[in-house]
C-alpha positions in Angstrom: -69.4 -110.8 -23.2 -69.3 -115.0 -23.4 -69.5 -116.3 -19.8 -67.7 -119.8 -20.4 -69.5 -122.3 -17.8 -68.8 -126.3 -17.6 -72.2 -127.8 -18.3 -73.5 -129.0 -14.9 -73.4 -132.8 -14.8 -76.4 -134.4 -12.5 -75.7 -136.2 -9.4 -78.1 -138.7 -9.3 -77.1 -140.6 -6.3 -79.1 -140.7 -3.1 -76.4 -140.8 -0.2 -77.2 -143.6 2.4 -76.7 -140.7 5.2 -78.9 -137.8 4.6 -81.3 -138.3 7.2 -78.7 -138.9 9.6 -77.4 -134.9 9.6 -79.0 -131.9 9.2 -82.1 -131.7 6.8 -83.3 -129.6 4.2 -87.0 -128.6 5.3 -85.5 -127.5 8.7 -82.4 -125.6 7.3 -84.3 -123.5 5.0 -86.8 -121.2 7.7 -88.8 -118.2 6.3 -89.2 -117.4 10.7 -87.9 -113.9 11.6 -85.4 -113.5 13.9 -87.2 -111.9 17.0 -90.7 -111.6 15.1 -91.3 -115.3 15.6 -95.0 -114.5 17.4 -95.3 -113.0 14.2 -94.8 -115.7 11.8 -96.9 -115.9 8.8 -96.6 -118.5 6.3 -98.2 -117.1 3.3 -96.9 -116.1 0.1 -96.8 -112.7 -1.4 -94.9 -111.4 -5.0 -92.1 -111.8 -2.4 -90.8 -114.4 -0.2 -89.1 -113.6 2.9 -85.7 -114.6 1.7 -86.3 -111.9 -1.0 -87.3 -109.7 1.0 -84.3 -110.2 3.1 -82.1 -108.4 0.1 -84.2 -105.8 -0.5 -84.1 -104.9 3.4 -80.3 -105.3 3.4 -80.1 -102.9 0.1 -82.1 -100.2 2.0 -80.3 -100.5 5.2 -78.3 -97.7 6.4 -75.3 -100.4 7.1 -75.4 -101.4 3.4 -75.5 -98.1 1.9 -72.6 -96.8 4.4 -70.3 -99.8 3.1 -69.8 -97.8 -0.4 -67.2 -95.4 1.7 -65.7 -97.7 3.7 -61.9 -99.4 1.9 -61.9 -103.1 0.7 -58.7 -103.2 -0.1 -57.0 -100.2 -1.9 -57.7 -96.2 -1.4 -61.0 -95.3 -1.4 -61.5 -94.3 -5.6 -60.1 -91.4 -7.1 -59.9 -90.5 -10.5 -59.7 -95.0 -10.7 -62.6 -96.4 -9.4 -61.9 -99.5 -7.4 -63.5 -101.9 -5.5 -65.1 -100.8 -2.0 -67.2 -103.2 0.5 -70.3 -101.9 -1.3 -69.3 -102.9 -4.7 -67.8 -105.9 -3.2 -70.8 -107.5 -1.1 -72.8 -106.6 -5.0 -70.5 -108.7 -6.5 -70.2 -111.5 -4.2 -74.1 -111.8 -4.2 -74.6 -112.2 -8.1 -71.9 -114.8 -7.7 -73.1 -116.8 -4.6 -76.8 -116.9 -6.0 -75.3 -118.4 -9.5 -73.8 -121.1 -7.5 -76.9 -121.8 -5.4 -78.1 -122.0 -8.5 -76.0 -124.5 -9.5 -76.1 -126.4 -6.1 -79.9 -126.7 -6.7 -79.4 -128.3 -10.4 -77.5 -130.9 -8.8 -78.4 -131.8 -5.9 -82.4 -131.5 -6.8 -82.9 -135.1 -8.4 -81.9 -136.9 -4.8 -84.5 -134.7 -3.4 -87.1 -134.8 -5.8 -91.1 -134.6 -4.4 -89.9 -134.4 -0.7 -90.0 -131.9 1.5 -86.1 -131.3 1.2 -86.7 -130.3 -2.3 -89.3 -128.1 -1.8 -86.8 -126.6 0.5 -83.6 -126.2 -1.5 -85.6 -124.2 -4.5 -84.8 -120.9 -2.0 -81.1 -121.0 -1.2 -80.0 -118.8 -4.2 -82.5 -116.0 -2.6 -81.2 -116.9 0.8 -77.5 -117.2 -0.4 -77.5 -113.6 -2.6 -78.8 -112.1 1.2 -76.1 -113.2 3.1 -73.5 -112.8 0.7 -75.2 -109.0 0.5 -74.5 -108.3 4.2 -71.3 -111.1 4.4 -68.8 -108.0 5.3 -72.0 -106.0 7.2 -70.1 -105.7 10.6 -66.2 -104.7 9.0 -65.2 -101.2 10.1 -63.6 -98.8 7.8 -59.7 -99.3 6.7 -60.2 -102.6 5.6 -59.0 -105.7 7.8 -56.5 -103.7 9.1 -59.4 -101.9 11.2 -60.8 -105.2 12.6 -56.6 -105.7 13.5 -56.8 -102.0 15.2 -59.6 -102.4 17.4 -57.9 -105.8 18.9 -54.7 -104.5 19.4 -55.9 -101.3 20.7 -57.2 -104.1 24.0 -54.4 -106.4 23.4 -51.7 -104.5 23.3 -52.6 -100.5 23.6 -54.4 -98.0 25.8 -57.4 -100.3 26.3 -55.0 -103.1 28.2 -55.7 -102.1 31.7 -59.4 -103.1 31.5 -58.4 -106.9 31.3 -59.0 -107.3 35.1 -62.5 -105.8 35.0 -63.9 -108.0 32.4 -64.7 -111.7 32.7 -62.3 -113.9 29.9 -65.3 -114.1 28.0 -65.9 -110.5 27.3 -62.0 -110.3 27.5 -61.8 -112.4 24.2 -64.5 -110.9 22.4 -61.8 -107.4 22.2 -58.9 -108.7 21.9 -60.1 -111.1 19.1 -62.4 -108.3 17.6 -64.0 -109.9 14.4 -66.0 -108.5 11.2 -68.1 -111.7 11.0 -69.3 -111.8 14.9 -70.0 -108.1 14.5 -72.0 -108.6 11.4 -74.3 -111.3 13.5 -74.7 -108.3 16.0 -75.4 -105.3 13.9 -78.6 -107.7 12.2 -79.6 -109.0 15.2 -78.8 -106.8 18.7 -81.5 -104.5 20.0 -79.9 -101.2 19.3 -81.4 -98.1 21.3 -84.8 -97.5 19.8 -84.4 -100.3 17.6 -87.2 -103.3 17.1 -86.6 -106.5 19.1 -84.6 -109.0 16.9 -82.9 -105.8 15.2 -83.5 -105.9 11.7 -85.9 -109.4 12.1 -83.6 -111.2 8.8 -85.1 -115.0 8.9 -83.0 -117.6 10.7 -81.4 -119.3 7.7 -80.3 -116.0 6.1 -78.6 -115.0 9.1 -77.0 -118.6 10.0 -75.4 -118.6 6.7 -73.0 -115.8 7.5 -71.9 -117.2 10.6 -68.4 -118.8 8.8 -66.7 -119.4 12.1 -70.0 -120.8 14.4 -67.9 -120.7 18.0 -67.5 -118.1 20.9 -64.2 -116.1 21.2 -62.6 -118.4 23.6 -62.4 -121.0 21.0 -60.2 -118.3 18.1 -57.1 -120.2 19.3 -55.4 -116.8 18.3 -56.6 -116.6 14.4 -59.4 -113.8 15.3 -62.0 -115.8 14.0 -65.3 -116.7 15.8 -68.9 -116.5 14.9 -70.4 -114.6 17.7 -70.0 -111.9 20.9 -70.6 -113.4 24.1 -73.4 -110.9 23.8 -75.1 -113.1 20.9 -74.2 -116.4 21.9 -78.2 -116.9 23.3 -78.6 -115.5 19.7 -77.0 -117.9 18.0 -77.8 -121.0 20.2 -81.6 -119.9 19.4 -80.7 -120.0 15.5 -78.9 -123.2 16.2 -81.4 -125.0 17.6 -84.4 -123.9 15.5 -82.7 -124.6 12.1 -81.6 -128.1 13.7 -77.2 -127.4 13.4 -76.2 -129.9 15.8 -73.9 -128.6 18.8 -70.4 -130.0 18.6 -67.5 -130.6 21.7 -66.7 -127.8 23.3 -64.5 -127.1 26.1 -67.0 -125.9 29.2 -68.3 -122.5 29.1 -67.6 -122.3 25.4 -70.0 -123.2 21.9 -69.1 -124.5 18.9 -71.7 -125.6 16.3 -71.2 -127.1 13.1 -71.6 -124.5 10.2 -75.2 -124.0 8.3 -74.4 -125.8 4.7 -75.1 -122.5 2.9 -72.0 -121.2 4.3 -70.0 -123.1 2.4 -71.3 -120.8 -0.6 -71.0 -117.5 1.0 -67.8 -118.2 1.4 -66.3 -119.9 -1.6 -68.6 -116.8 -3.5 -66.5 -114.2 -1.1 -63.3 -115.8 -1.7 -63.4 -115.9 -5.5 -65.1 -112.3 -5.6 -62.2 -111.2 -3.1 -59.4 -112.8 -5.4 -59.9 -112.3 -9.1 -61.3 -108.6 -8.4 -58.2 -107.7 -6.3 -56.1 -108.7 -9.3 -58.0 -107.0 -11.6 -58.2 -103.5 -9.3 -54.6 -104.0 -9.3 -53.9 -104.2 -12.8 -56.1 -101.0 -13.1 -53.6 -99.1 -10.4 -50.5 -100.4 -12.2 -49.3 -102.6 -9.7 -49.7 -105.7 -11.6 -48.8 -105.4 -15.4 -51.3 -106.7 -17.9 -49.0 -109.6 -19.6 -48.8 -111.3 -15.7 -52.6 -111.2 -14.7 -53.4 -112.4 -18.2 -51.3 -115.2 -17.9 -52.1 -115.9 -14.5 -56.1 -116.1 -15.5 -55.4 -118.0 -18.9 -54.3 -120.9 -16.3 -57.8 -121.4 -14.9 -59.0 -122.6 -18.2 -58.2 -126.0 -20.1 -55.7 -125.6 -23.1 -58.4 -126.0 -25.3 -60.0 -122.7 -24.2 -57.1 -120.9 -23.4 -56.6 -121.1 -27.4 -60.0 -120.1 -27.9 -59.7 -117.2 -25.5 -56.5 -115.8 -27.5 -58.5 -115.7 -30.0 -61.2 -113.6 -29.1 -58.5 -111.6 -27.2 -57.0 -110.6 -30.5 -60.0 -109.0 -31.3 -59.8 -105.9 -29.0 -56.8 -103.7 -27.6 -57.7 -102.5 -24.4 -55.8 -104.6 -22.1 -58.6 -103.9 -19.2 -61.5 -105.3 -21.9 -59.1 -108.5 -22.2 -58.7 -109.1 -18.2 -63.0 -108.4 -18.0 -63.0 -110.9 -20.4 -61.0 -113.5 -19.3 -62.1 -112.6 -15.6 -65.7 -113.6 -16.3 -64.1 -117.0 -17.8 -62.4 -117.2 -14.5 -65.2 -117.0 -12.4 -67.8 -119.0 -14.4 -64.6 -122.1 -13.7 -64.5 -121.8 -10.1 -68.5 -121.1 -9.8 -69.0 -124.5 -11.4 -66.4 -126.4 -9.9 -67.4 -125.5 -6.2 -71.0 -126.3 -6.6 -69.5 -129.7 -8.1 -67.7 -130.0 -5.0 -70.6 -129.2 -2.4 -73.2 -131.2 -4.3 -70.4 -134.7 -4.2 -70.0 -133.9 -0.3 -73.4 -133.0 0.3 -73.5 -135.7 2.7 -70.8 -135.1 4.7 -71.7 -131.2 4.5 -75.2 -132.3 5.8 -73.4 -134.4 8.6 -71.4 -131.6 9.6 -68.2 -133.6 8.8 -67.0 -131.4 5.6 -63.1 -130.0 6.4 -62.4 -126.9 4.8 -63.5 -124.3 2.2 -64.8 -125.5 -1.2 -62.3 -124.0 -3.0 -60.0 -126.5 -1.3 -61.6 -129.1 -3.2 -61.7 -127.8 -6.7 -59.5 -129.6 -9.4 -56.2 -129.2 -9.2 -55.7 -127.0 -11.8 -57.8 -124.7 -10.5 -56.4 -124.6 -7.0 -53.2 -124.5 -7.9 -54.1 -121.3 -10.2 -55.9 -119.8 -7.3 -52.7 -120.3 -4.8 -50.4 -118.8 -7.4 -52.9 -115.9 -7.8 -52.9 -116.0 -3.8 -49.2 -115.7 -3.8 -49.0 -112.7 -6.4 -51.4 -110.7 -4.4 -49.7 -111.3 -0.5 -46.1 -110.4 -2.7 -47.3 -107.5 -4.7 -51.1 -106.4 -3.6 -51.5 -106.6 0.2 -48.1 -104.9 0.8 -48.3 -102.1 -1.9 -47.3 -98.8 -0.6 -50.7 -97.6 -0.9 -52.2 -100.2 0.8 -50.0 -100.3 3.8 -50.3 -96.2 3.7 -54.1 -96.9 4.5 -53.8 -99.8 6.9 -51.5 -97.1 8.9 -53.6 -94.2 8.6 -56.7 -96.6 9.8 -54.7 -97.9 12.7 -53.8 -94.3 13.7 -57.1 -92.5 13.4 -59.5 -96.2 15.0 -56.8 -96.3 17.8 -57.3 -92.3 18.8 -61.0 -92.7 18.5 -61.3 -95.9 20.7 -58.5 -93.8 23.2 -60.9 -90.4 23.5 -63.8 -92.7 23.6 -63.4 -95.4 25.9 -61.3 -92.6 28.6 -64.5 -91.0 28.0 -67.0 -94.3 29.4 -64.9 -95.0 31.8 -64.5 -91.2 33.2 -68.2 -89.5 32.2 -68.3 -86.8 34.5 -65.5 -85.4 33.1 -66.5 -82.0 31.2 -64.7 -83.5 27.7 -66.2 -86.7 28.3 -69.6 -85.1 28.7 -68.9 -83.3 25.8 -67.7 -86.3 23.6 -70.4 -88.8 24.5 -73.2 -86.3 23.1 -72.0 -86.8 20.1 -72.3 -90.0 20.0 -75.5 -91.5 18.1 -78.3 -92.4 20.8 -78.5 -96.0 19.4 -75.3 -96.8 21.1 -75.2 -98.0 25.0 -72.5 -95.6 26.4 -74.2 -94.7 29.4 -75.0 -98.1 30.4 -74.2 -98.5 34.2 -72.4 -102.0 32.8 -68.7 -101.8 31.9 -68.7 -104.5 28.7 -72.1 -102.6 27.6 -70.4 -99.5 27.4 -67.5 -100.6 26.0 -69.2 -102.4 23.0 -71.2 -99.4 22.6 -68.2 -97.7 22.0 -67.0 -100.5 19.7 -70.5 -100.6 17.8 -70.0 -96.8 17.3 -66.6 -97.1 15.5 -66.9 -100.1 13.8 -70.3 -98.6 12.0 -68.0 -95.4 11.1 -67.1 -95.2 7.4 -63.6 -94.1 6.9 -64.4 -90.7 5.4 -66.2 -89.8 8.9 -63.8 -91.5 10.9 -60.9 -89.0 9.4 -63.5 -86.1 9.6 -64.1 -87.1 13.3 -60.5 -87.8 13.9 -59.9 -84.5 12.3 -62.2 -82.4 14.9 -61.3 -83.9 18.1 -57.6 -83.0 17.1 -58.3 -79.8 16.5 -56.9 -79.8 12.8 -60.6 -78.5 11.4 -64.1 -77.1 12.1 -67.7 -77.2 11.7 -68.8 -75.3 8.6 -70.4 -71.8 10.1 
């Protein structure tokens, strides 16, 4: 299959401000989250970013995400996109535009430290974008939504007044990203220090939103728990990301440049492969998503395409086919973008996402692709049946299991909390502690255990004798 790409042009200019942000050599650290005493700067077959992904791909975490909804029903007889297949994805995407980003931007940098440097970011960008959606829990978004209403607005309100705000936010603005910082970096119950020990700029580049809870100004989005911001701060300061205002008692941090990829890769995996899961449920008809992909590309190619289009039947061949156009378009035209505002990325002065930048053909293709999935994908009948089967079955579970922390001599709660994996802090004599234990422990849940669990505890089946 061709793989149409814009020819990278070189950016040979040196920007005047480089050395005034953040730099290269610092952003780029092979040092191991909680292994620092550990450090060891020689080279094997494998660097650390590398080995980074291959920890990730062994992890229980990863492998768990293959039953866990991205955006449609878990696969029946139609195999569609789960977080698994999704995080895959996005990493063969985000390490192609590193790629890019490096072919740029590596003539300013030439024989300096800085480019020494920048010849690991598609290694470190392929491992975040691998563990990018590590900390979602199953039904999609609409579980991070269920676990903050259930604090917000459910069973879970009448803690508020035991909790300080900061803890208080950190519920009721429950977030995927903050909990993925957590699950690769808290001490679990007999767990290593540093949790899994990923180096610092792998894990900084996942942090998209790099602020405390207090600062989500009602969008549930925010970088880290109040339980990690001594987490963060220590990535912060040893990768050099300068500290921005901040109301007191809050953080807020300017974002590690390589989150600008993990992103823009996320949000072009997320779109294009929605529309083409779509087309394969028969939500979207082919005609429209052809159409709608055809737009991406310059007249020139667009004639070209129908071409080799005419060449095959099978509508789904012709949507692969013009999908892989699609994404070769938007790969290019973002690395374009970062490596033009490299300085003011560096700086920490760069608004927005990348794809917000892009030509306008391209973005105005990508909003009307946006448009046709909020109209006809996010509110299909079978995605809304999931999102209110999830909200039903996280809500019971956080209801038996939070009763249960907060009652524990009680003979159910006993009986419930045994059950719960030992790496989980339930028993902790500290209220927040337990209650994030709890959190931890549903968030982690794929969706098929969460209905078998929500299954038992209602009595509606049974252990296998």
């Amino acid at each position: 299959m061709t793989i149409w790409r814009r020819k990278p042009v070189m950016i040979m200019k040196k920007p005047d401000r480089l050395m005034d942000g953040m730099r290269w050599e610092r952003l780029v650290s092979d040092k191991r989250f909680g292994l620092e005493d550990y450090h060891d700067p020689r080279r094997g077959s494998r660097t650390d970013f590398q080995r980074d992904f291959d920890r990730l791909v062994f992890s229980s975490p990863f492998r768990r995400m293959q039953n866990k909804t991205q955006v449609f029903p878990l696969p029946g007889s139609i195999f569609v996109h789960n977080r698994l297949t999704h995080s895959l994805e996005v990493a063969s995407v985000g390490r192609s535009m590193a790629n890019e980003v490096v072919n740029l931007i590596l003539p300013r940098h030439e024989g300096t430290p800085a480019g020494k440097a920048l010849e690991s970011i598609g290694d470190i960008v392929a491992a975040g974008c691998l563990a990018h959606d590590l900390g979602n829990p199953p039904f999609g978004h609409s579980g991070e939504k269920a676990i903050a209403t259930f604090f917000s607005e459910g069973e879970g309100a009448f803690l508020k007044d035991r909790l300080t705000r900061e803890q208080w936010a950190d519920l009721v603005h429950f977030e995927g990203n903050a909990n993925a910082l957590r699950v690769l970096t808290h001490q679990f119950h007999g767990r290593r220090s540093g949790g899994f020990a990923m180096t610092y700029s792998m894990l900084a580049s996942i942090v998209k939103y790099p602020y405390s809870s207090g600062l989500s100004d009602g969008r549930d989005k925010f970088g880290f728990f109040t339980s990690e911001r001594e987490t963060y701060r220590r990535i912060a300061t040893e990768l050099g990301i300068p500290a921005l205002d901040a109301p007191e008692g809050e953080l807020r941090f300017a974002r590690h440049p390589l989150v600008y990829i993990v992103e823009a890769a996320d949000d072009i995996c997320y779109e294009v492969m929605d529309l083409e899961d779509a087309h394969k449920l028969k939500i979207v008809g082919s005609d429209e998503i052809i159409g709608l992909f055809l737009s991406f590309l310059p007249e020139e190619r667009q004639e070209r395409c129908r071409e080799i289009m005419a060449r095959f039947d099978d509508p789904n061949e012709k949507i692969a086919y013009l999908r892989s156009g699609v994404i070769g378009e938007l790969v290019s035209a973002c690395a374009m973008v970062f490596a033009e505002n490299e300085e003011a990325i560096l700086a920490g002065e760069f608004g927005g996402r990348l794809l917000a930048h892009v030509p306008k053909r391209l973005l105005d293709a990508y909003e009307r692709c946006n448009s046709l999935s909020w109209a006809k994908i996010y509110r299909a009948k079978e995605v809304v049946d999931v999102e209110l089967a999830g909200n039903r079955i996280i809500t019971f579970l956080l209801e038996k299991l939070v009763h249960a922390v907060c009652n524990p001599d009680l003979n159910y709660s006993r009986l419930l909390l045994s059950q719960v994996p030992d790496q989980y802090d339930v028993t902790s004599p500290d209220l927040f502690t337990k209650l994030q234990g709890v959190v931890d422990h549903v968030s982690a849940m794929t969706d098929v255990y969460a209905l078998d669990l929500f299954r038992k505890l209602n009595g509606m089946s049974l252990p296998a004798v």
